[in-house]
N, C-alpha and C positions, 0 to 999 in steps of 0.2 A: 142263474145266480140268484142267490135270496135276497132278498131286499135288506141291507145291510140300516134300516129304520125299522127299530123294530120298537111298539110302545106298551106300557101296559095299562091293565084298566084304566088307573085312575088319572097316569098320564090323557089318554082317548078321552076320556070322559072331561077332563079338566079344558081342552084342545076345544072338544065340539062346545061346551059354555060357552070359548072363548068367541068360538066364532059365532054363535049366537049370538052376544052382548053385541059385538063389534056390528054385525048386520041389525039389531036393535038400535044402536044409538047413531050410528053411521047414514045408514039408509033406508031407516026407517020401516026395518022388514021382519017378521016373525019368520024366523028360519026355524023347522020343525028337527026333531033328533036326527030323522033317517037320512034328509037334507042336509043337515049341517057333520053328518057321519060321512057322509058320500063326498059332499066335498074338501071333508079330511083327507080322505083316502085318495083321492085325486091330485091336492096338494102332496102327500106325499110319492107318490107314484111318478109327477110328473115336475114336483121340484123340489123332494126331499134331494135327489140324489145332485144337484148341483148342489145343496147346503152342506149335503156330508162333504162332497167334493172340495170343497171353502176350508173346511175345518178340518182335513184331511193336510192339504195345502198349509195352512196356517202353521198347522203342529210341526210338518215337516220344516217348514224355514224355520220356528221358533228352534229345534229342536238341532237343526245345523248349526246356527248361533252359538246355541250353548256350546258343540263340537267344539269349532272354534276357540270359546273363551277356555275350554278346558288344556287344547293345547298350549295356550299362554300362558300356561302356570307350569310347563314342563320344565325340568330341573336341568341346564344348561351345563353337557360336562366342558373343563376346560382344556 
């Protein structure tokens, strides 16, 4: 299966900043590009797909709900 995470440039690019800043101010560490690429790629690999799995989840309850409210507005013959 594909990895259903899929990012583009500027998405990656904006990711590994982040986690550069974050290991900057956090712990005090200069994390390099291919370092802070690597362990993008890792994070998604080994917990994008529990977060898709969340949001995947989420959508489906929100989206049963609405089922629901929609049936409540059905027009009751007498």
């Amino acid at each position: 299966m594909q990895n259903p995470i899929q990012l583009n440039d500027t998405q990656r690019n904006e990711m590994i900043s982040s986690l550069q800043t974050y290991f900057e101010q956090e712990k005090d560490e200069q994390l390099g590009d291919l370092a802070a690429g690597l362990l993008l790629d890792f994070i998604i690999k080994e917990l994008g797909p529990i977060f898709y799995n969340a949001g995947i989840e989420a959508s489906y309850q929100f989206m049963n709900e609405k089922m629901e409210d929609l049936f409540g507005i059905q027009v009751r013959e007498r």
